[in-house]
C-alpha positions in Angstrom: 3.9 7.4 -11.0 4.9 3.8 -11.5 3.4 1.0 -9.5 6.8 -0.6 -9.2 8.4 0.7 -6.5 7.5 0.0 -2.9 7.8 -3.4 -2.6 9.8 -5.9 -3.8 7.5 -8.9 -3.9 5.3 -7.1 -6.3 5.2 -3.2 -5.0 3.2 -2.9 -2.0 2.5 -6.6 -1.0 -0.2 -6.0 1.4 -3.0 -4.7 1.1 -3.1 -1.0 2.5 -6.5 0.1 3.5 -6.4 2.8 1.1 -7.1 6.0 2.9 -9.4 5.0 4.9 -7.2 5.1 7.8 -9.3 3.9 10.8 -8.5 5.9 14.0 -9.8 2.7 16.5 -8.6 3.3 20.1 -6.6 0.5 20.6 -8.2 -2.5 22.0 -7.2 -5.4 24.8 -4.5 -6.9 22.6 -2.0 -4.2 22.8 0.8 -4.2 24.7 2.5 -0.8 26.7 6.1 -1.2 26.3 8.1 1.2 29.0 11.5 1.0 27.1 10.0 2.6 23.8 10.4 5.8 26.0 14.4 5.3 25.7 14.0 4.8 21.7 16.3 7.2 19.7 15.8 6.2 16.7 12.4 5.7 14.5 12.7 3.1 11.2 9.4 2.8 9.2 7.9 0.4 6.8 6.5 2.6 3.5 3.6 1.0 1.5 1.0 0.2 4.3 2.4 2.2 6.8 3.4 5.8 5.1 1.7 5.3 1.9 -0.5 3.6 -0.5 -1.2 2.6 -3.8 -4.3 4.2 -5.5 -5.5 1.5 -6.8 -4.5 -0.7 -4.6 -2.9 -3.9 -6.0 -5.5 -6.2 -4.8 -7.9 -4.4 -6.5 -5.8 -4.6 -10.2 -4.8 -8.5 -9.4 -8.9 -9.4 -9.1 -9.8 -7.5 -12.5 -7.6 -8.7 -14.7 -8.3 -12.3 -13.3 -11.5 -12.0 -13.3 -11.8 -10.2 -17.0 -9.5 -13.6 -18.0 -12.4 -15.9 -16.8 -11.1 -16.4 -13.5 -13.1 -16.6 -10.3 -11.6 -15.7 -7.6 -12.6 -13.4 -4.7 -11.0 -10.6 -3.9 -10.1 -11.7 0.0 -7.8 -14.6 -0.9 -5.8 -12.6 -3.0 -5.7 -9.6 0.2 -4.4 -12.8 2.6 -1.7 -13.7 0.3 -0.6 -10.2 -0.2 -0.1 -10.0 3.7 2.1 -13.3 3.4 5.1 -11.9 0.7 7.5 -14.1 1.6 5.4 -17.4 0.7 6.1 -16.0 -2.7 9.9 -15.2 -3.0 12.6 -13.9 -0.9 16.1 -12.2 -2.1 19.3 -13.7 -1.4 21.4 -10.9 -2.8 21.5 -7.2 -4.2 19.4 -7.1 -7.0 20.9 -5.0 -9.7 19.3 -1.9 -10.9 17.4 -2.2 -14.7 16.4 -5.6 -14.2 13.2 -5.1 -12.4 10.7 -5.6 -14.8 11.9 -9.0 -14.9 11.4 -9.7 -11.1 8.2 -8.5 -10.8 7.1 -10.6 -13.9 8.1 -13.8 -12.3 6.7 -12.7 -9.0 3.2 -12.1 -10.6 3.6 -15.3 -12.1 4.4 -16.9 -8.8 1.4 -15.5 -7.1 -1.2 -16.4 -10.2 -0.2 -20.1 -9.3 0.0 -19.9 -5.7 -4.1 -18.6 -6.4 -4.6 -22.1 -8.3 -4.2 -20.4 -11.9 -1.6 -20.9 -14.7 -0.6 -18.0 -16.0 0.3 -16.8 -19.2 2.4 -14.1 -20.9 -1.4 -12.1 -22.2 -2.6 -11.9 -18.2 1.2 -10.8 -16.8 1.5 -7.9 -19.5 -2.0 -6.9 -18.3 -0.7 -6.5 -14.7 2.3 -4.9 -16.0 0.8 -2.8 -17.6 -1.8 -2.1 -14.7 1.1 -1.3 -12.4 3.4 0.4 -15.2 0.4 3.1 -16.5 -1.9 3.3 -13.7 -0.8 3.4 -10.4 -0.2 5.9 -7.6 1.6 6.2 -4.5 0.0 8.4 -2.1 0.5 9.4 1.8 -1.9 8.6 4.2 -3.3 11.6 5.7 -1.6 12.9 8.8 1.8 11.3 7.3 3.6 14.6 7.2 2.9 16.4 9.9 3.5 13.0 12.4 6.5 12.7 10.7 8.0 16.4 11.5 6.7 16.2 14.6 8.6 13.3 14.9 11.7 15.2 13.8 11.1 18.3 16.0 11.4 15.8 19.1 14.4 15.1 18.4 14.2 11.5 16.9 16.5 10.1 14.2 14.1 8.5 11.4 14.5 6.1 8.9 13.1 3.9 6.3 13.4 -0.3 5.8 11.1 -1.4 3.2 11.0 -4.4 0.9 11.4 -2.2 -2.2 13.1 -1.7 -5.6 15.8 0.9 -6.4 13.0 3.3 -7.6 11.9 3.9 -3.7 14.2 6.8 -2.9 13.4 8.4 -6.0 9.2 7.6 -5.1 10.1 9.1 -1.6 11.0 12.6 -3.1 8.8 12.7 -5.3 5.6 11.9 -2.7 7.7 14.3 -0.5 8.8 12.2 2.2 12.3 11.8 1.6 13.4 15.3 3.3 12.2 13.4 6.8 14.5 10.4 6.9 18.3 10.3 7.8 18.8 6.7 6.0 16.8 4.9 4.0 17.4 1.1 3.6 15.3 -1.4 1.2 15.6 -4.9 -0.1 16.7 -4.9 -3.3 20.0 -2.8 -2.5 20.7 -5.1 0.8 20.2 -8.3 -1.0 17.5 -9.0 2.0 14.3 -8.7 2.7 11.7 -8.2 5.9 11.4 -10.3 7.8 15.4 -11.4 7.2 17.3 -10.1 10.4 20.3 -8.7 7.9 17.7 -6.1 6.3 17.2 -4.6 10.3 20.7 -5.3 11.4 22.1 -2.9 7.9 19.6 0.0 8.8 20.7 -0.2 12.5 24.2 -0.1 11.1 23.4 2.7 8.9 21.9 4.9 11.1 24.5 4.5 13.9 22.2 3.3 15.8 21.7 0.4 18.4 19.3 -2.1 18.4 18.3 -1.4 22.4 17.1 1.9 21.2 15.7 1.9 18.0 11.9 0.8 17.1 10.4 -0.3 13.7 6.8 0.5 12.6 5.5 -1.5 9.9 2.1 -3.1 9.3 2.9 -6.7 8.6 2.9 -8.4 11.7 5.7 -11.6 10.5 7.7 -9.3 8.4 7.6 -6.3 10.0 6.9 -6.8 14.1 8.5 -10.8 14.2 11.3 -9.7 12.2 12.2 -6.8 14.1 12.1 -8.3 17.1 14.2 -11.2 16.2 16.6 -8.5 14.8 17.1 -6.9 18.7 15.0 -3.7 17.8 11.6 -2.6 19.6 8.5 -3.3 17.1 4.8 -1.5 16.5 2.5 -3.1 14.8 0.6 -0.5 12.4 -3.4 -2.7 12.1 -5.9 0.0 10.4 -8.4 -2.6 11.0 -8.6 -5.9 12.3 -6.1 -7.7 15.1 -2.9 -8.9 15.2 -2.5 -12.7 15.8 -1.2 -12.4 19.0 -0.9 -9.4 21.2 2.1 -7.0 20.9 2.6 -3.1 20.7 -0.3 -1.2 18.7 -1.8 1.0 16.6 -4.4 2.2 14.5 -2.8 5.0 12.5 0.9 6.5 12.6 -1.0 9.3 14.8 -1.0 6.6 17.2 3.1 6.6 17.4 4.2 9.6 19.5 2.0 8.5 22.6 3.6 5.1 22.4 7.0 6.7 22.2 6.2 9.3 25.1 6.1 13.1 25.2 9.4 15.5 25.9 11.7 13.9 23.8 14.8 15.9 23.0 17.7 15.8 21.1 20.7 13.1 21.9 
């Protein structure tokens, strides 16, 4: 399956820990919140959160940098990954048969913000990295949190930073069949951590803002950004802390105890 897909600054742009998933009870900096119990409707992030590219894109950016005589280590490029909109940010719909193009300038956007100057030999190498040789996969325990999720009576949907290829990837991983709407970047002209990207899902959904949550892992474009859109945020960390404290947890298996038990149908 093509690597260009989830997101729209260069597919996934944070680095998902792959599968390995840690289950880490969470620790002092989370934070309980009460009205999460009145949520009726559940908007996820995808790559990080649902799925993940196998390889993962930090792993592709480091080798064909470092087979071009670069030297670089493989944790700068992971920190800028978790900072997507340093790179570029949309400012309208992005038409359909014209990715290629965006992601060829994003690649070339972060090869300089990594001190490099690229050139058109390294960018068809990524291309063709992303284009031949990735995979999107679930994280294990995706499906059945997400029909659980269902059978409780909660209204689910997706806002991603991701081309027009994502409900297509969705099917085809077999994900798609959970979600009521699914809302991404490239079709809204917005992207995370912009308020308009929450604020058109909301609308979407026919939902409110007082009772809907989003779940993503990227703490400024995913937990800031929902909040300052008037939702309820979780913070999906695998490993590591969040900068400051706020709702948490280690695995999407972490979500229904957060949300609260004997949830029924609207």
């Amino acid at each position: 399956m093509s690597g260009r897909t989830i997101s729209a600054t260069a597919r996934v742009f944070r680095e998902s820990a792959h599968a390995r998933g840690s289950m880490d009870k969470d620790d002092s900096r989370n934070i309980r919140e009460p009205a999460l119990h009145e949520v009726t409707h559940v908007f996820l992030d995808v790559g990080g959160t649902l799925v993940y590219s196998d390889p993962a894109y930090a792993d592709i950016f480091h080798r064909v940098l470092s087979a071009r005589g670069h030297r670089i280590d493989r944790d700068s490029i992971v920190r800028l990954l978790r900072t997507p909109e340093s790179i570029v940010t949309l400012i309208r719909p992005f038409p359909a048969g014209r990715e290629p193009e965006f992601f060829r300038s994003v690649n070339a956007r972060m090869i300089e913000h990594l001190g490099f100057e690229s050139d058109e030999l390294t960018l068809d190498e990524i291309h063709a990295a992303f284009s031949e040789k990735v995979a999107w996969r679930a994280y294990p325990g995706t499906v059945e949190i997400l029909r659980s999720l269902r059978g409780s009576g909660y209204h689910l949907g997706i806002i991603s930073n991701a081309s027009h290829s994502l409900p297509d990837t969705l099917q085809k991983i077999g994900l798609a069949e959970f979600f009521d709407t699914i809302t991404y970047s490239f079709d809204v002209g917005a992207e995370k951590p912009d308020v308009r990207i929450f604020r058109r899902a909301v609308t979407q959904a026919n939902a409110t803002e007082e009772r809907s949550v989003h779940v993503g892992d990227s703490f400024e474009a995913d937990y800031l950004g929902a909040r300052r859109a008037g939702l309820h945020a979780v913070l999906l960390r695998r490993e590591g802390h969040p900068p400051a404290p706020c709702p948490l947890i280690r695995s999407l298996a972490g979500l229904p105890g957060l949300l609260g038990t004997g949830h029924s149908p609207p």
